[in-house]
N, C-alpha and C positions, 0 to 999 in steps of 0.2 A: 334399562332400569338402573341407574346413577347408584339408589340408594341399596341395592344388591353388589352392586360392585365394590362399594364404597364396604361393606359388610365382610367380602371376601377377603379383601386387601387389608383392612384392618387389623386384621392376624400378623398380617408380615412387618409390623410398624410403619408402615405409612402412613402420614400425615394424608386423612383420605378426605378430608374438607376440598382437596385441592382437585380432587378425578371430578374429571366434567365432561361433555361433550361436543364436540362442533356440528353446527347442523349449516345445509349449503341452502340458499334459494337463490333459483333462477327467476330475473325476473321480464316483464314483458320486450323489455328493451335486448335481452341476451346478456344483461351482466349475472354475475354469481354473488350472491353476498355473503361472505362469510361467520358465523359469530361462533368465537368459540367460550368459550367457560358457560354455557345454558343448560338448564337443570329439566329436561323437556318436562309439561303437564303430563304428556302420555305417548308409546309409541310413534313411531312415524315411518312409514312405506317411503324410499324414495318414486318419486314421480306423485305422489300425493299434493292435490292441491291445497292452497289455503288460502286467504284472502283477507283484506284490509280489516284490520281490528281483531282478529284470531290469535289468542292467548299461545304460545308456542314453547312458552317454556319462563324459569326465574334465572334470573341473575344469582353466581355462584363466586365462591372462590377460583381466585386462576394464578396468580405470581404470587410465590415465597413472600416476598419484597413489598407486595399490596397486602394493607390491612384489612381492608375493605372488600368488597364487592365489586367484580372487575369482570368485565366481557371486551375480546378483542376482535376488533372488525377487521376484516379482507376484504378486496375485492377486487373480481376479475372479468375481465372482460376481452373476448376475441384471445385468448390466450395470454394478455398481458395483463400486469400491474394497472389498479384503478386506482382513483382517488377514493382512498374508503368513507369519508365525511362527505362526500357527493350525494348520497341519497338522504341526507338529513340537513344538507344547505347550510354545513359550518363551516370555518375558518379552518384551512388545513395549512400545513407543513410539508404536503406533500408534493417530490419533485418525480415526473413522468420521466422512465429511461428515454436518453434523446439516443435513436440509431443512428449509427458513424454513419455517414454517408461517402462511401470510398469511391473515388474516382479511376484510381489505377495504385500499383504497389511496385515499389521498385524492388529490385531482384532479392537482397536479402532479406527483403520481408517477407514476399511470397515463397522462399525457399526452407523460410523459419515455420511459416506455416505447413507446409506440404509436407516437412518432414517431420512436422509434430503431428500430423496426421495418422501418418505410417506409422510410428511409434505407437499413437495410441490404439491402431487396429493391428498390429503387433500383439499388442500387452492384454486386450479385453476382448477383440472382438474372435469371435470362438470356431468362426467358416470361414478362415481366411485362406483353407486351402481346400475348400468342398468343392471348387469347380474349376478349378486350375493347377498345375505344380508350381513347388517353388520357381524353379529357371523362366519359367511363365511370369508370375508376380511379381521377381526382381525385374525382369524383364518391361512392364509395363511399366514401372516405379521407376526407373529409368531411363527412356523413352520419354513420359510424360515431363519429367525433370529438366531433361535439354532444352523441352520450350519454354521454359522460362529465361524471357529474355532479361537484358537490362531496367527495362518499364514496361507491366504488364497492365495491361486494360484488367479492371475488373471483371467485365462478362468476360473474357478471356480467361483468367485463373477459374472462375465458376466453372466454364465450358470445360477447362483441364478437370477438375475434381470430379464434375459428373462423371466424365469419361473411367477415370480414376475406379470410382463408387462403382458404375456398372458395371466393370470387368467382375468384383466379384456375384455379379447373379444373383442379388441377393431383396427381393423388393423389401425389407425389415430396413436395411441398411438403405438411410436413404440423406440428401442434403432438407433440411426444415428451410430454407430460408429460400425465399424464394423472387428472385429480382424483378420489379415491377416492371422495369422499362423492358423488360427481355418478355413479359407475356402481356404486354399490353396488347387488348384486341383487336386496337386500329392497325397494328402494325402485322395481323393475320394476312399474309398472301395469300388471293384466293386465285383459282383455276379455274377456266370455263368450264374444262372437260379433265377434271381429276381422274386420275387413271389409278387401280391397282390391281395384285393377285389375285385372280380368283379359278379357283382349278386350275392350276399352273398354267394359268391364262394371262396374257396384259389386257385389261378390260376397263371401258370406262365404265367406274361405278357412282359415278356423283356429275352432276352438272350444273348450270349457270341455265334459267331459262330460254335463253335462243339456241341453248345449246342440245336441249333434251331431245331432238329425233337421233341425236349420237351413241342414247344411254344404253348401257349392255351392247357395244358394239367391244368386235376384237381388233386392236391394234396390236399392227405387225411389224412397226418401228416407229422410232421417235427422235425427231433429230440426226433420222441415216443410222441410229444405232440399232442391231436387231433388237426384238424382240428377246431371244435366247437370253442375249447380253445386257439387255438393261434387268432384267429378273434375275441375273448374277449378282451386278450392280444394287441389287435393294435387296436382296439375299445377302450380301454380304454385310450388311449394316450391325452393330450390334446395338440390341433394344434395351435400356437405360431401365426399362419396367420390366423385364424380362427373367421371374425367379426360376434360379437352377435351368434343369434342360425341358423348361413346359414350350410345348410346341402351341397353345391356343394364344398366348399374348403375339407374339412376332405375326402369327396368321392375319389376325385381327386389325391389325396396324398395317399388314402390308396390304390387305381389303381395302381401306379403309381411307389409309394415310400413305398409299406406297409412290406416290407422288414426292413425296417428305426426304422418302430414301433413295432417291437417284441422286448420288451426290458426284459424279461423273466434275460438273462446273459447277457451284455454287453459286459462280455469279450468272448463268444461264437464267434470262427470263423470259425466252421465249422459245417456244415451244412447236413443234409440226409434228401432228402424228398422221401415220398413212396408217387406214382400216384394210380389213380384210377383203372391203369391194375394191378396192382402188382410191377410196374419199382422202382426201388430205384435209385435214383442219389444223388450221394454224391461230394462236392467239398469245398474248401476251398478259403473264402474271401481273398483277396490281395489287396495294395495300387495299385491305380491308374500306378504311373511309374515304377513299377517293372510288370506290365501284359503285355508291349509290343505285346498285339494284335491288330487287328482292331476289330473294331464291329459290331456287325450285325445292321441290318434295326431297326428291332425294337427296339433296343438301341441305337441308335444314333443320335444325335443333329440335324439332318433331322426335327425329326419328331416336334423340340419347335422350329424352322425358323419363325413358324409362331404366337407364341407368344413374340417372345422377338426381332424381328430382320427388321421385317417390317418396312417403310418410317411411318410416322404418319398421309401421306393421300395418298387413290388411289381412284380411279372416271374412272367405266367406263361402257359400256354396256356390259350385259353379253348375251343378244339376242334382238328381234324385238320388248319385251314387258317389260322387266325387265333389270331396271340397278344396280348398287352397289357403295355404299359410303363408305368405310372403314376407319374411326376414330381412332387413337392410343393411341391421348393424347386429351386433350382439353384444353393443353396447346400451343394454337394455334397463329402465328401470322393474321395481320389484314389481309396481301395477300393473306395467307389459307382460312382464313374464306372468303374473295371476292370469290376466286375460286369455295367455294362450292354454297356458289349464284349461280355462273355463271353456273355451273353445273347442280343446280335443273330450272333455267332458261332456258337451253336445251331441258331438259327433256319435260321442259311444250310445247316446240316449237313444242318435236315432237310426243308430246303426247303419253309419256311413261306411258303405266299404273302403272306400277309396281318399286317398291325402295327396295332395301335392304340394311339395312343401320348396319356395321359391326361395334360393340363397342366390341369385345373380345380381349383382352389383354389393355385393356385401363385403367392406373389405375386414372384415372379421372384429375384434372387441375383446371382452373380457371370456377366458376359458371356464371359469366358475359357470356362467352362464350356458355356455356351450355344453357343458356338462350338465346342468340342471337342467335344459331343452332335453337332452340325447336319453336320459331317465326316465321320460315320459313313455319314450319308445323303444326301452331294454328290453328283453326276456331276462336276461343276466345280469351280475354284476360284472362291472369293467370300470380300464383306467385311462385317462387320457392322453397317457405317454407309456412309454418303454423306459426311457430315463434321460436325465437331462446334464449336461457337461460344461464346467466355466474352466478358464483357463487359469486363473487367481480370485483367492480370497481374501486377501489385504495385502498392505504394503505397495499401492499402486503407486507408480511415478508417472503417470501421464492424465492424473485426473486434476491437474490444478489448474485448468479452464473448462472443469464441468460445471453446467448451471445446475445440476439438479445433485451432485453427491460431494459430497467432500473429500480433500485428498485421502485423509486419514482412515476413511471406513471400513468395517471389516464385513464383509456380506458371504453368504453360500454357509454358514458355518454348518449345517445339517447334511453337509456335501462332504467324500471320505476321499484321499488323496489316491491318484491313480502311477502304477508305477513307473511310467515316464514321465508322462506333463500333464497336471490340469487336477480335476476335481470332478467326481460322480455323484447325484442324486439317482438314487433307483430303486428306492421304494414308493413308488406313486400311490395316492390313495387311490382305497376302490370305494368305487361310487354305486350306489344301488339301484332298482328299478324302483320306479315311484307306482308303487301299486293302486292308490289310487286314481290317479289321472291317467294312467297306462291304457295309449290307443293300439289297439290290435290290428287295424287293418291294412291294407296296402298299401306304403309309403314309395311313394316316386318323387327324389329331389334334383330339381332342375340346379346346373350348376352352366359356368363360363368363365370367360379368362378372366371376371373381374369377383369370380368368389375366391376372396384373399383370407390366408391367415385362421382361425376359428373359427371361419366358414367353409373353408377347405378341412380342417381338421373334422368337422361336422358332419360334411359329406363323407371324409372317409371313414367317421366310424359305424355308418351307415352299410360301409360295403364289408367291413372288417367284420364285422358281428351280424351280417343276411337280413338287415330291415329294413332293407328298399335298393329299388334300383336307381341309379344315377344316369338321367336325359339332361341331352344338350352336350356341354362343349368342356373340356378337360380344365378344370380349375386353375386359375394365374398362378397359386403358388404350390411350389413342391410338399410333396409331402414327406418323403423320404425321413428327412430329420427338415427342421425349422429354426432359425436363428432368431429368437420371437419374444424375448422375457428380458426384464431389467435394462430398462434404454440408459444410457448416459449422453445427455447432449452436451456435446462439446462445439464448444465454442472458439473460433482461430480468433486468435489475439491482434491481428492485423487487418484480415479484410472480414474481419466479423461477420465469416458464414457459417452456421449451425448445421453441426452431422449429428443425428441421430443413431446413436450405436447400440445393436443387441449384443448384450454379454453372456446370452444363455443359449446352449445348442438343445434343441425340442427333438428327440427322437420319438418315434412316432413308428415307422415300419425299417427296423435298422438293417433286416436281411431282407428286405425288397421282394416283402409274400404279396403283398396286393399290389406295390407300385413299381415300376422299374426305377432304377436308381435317376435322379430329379427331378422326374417324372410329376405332373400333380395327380388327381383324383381323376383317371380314364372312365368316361360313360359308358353303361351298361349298354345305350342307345344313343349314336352320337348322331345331335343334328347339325351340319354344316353351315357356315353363314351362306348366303346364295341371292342370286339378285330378287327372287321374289321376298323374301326379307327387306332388303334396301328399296326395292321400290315401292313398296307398301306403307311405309315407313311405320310399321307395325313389329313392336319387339314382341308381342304375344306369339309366332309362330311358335316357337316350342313349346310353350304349352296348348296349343292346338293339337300339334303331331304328338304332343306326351296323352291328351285325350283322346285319339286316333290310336295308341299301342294300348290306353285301359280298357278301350271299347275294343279292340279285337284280342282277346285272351288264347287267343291260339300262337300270337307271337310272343308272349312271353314266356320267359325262358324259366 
C-alpha cells in the first residue's frame, strides 16, 4: 500500500510523492520486465498471473529531476541486460555487453589476475581456512602460480582457478562463468563399458548397447593396472563439487563418473579391462558426435529426469496413509508456498498420518522461505542459525571489479566487533510455529548429495528439533557452519571470468551436536546407490524403501 507508506514517511519530511514500487513480470519468452515508479491498483502475490489488458497499477513520481510522471523499464533476460524498448517495438539507444572473447593471457596478465583473486578471498571470503591450514593454502597458491607460464591458454588459467576454487571445499564458492567450448556436448567422450565404485568394487555401471551382457560385472584391472590401484587412483582425485568433508558427493561421482577419475594418462584412450571370469574387453574412447549410436538404459538421460528436470513442486497422495511433497528449489514464489499450506491443510482434514517430504536435487534458495516451510512443522519456536561472522564491514580494497557492490559500501553494520578479527551477528530471530497450517504427523525427508544449501539447512532442522526422520543419502553440503550469504561477483579484469564469492559464514551446529565437524545432514535410514537403482533407471527407489520402513513400524526408532 504506496499510499500508507507514503503516510508514515511523511513525518520524517520526505518528499513522499517520490516512494513507488517496482513490480517484475516474467514473461512467456523467460525475460523479466521491470517497471519501477507503479502505484499498484491492489496487492500482488508474487507468482500471480495476469494477462493482456490487466490494469496493474498508475504511473507515479520517480526522479527529483522529472516533473512529470515517470516509470523506468528493465530488462532481463538469462541473467543478462535486455533491450528494455524491445517489448514495445521502439527505437532504443541501447548497446548489449559484447564478452571479451580471450584466447590466451600472457604471464602478467594472468598473474595480475590470480593474485587479485587471493587478495580478494583474503579480504571477504570468511572459510578460507575451514578446511585446510595456512601452510596448506600458501602452499596451493604457490604451486598453482609456477604454472603460469609465459602464454597461458585460457582453458588452462580456468582449469588453474577451478583447481584453486575447490581446494577450499566450499560449493557456495564457485566460478559463474562457464566456457562453452570446454562443455560443449559433442565433445563428451563416451565409453562402452564405463566403469566405477561401487562397494569398494571396480564395477561396470553404465554401457554402450553391444556392450550390456558386461553390466554389473567386476573388474579386476585395467590396462595391467590392479584394481587396488586404479580405486587409489580415482580416490585420490579431489571433487571440484565437493562441500567440506561430505562423503555422499565424491561416492556419487566415483559410481557414476569414476571413469573421469583415473587420471593415471590423460591421453590414454583406449582401454582393456579383464573381469573377474577371465573376459577381457577392449574398446576405444570416441567423442560424443562421431558415435552415432543410441544408448542403452543404463546410460541414458532416463535415469537424471529426476534430478535435474522436475517442476519445483508436486503434492500428492501416494496411498490411504501417506502423502508426498516434493521441493526442488526454495526458491519459491508466495502462491507455491500458499499451495503447500493448503496441501498440509488437507492432509490434517483427512488425517493423513504419514509425509514424505522430497528435497533431492534441490540446491536450496532463499532461507525466509526455508523458515516459513519448517513452521508449518514446529512444535516450538526456533532459529535458523546460531550466528553468523564477516570478516569486514567497510573500507574494502578489493571490490573495485565487483559487478554487483561498490567499492565504497559499508554492509554487516548490525554485526559487533570480535576481539581478534572479523565481526558477529548472533541475535537470530525466532520464528514461530504456524498454528494454523501445523501438520502433526510423521514426517520422513528424503535427502542426497544434491540437497544443497537451505535444503540441507531444512533437513537439518528436522533432525535438530525431533520432526522427522531423514532417508536416503547424506546431504552435498556441510552443515557444520555454511559460507552462504551476501555473494560478490567479482570479475578478473583480464580473462574475464566471474567468481562468485560468499562473505558470510552461516553457523548453524557450531559444537558438532547433530553433525561431525563438515559433515552434511547423516540419514536416519541410509539408502545406498546400488545397481538395482542404475539398472532400473528408476530414481524412485528411496521412496519405495522410505514406504517399506512407514509400513513396517517396528523398525522405527
Amino acid at each position: 500500500d504506496v499510499s500508507a507508506i507514503q503516510k508514515q514517511f511523511s513525518q520524517k519530511k520526505y518528499n513522499t510523492r517520490f516512494i513507488s514500487v517496482t513490480i517484475g513480470i516474467k514473461t512467456s519468452n523467460g525475460q523479466i520486465i521491470y517497471l519501477e515508479g507503479i502505484r499498484p491498483v491492489h496487492p500482488f502475490k508474487t507468482g500471480q498471473r495476469i494477462s493482456q489488458g490487466d490494469t496493474i497499477g498508475h504511473i507515479g513520481f520517480l526522479f527529483q529531476k522529472i516533473s512529470i510522471p515517470t516509470i523506468s523499464i528493465s530488462v532481463v533476460k538469462d541473467g543478462q541486460a535486455s533491450d528494455p524498448m524491445s517489448p514495445f517495438g521502439l527505437k532504443t539507444t541501447f548497446h548489449p555487453i559484447i564478452e571479451k572473447n580471450v584466447i590466451s593471457l600472457s604471464k602478467s596478465e594472468a598473474v595480475e589476475d590470480y593474485d587479485y583473486l587471493i587478495s580478494t578471498l583474503n579480504e571477504i571470503y570468511p572459510g578460507l581456512y575451514d578446511f585446510c591450514t595456512t601452510q596448506q593454502w600458501d602452499s596451493i597458491i604457490n604451486n598453482l602460480r609456477e604454472r603460469i607460464q609465459e602464454r597461458i591458454l585460457y582453458r588452462d588459467f580456468f582449469t588453474l582457478l577451478q583447481e584453486l576454487i575447490s581446494f577450499q571445499r566450499d560449493n557456495h564458492l564457485v566460478i559463474s562463468t562457464i566456457p562453452k567450448s570446454k562443455y560443449n556436448a559433442s565433445n563428451f567422450k563416451l565409453h562402452d563399458a564405463a566403469f566405477g565404485l561401487l562397494n569398494d568394487s571396480l564395477i561396470i555401471t553404465r554401457t554402450m548397447p553391444e556392450y550390456d551382457s558386461y553390466w554389473g560385472k567386476h573388474i579386476m584391472s585395467i590396462n595391467g593396472i590392479t584394481e587396488d590401484s586404479v580405486i587409489r587412483l580415482m580416490r585420490s582425485h579431489n571433487f571440484s563439487t565437493t562441500d567440506g568433508l561430505v562423503k555422499s558427493t565424491p561416492s556419487y561421482n566415483l559410481t557414476l563418473f569414476g571413469f573421469n577419475y583415473l587420471k593415471y594418462d590423460e591421453k590414454t584412450d583406449h582401454f582393456d579391462l579383464l573381469l573377474d571370469d577371465g573376459t577381457h574387453i577392449g574398446y576405444s574412447i570416441v567423442q560424443n558426435q562421431n558415435k552415432g549410436k543410441q544408448v542403452c538404459k543404463s546410460y541414458s538421460q532416463n535415469w537424471f529426469s529426476h534430478f535435474f528436470w522436475n517442476n519445483d513442486l508436486s503434492m500428492n497422495l501416494l496411498n490411504d496413509t501417506t502423502a508426498y511433497l516434493g521441493i526442488n528449489s526454495f526458491e519459491l514464489n508466495e502462491l507455491e508456498i500458499d499451495s503447500i499450506s493448503h496441501f498440509l491443510q488437507l492432509l490434517n482434514r483427512k488425517s493423513i498420518p504419514n509425509l514424505i517430504i522430497d528435497v533431492r536435487n534441490n540446491d536450496g534458495g532463499n532461507s525466509e522461505t526455508e523458515g516459513e516451510l519448517f513452521s508449518y512443522f514446529a512444535d516450538e519456536p526456533f532459529t535458523l542459525f546460531e550466528s553468523k561472522y564477516v570478516n569486514k564491514q567497510k573500507d574494502f580494497g578489493f571490490l573495485n571489479h565487483c559487478l554487483n557492490l561498490p567499492q565504497d559500501i559499508e554492509l554487516f553494520l548490525e554485526y559487533h566487533p570480535l576481539e581478534n578479527k572479523g565481526y558477529v551477528f548472533d541475535n537470530p530471530e525466532t520464528i514461530y510455529p504456524d498454528a494454523f497450517t501445523h501438520y502433526g504427523g510423521q514426517v520422513y525427508v528424503l535427502t542426497d548429495h544434491r540437497t544443497l544449501s537451505a535444503a540441507a539447512t531444512f533437513a537439518y532442522h528436522f533432525k535438530k528439533y525431533h520432526k522427522g526422520y531423514i532417508v536416503g543419502r547424506e546431504t552435498g553440503s556441510s552443515i557444520t557452519q555454511m559460507n552462504a550469504e551476501k555473494f560478490a561477483n567479482i570479475l578478473l579484469p583480464n580473462s574475464n571470468i566471474e567468481i562468485c564469492v560468499p562473505m558470510v559464514k552461516i553457523y548453524l551446529d557450531k559444537d558438532n551436536i547433530i553433525t561431525p565437524y563438515g559433515r552434511g545432514v547423516l540419514p536416519d535410514y541410509e539408502i545406498p546407490l546400488d545397481l538395482d537403482e542404475l539398472s532400473s533407471g528408476n530414481p524412485d527407489k528411496i521412496i519405495r524403501e522410505c514406504l517399506e520402513i512407514i509400513g513396517n513400524q517396528n523398525h522405527i526408532k
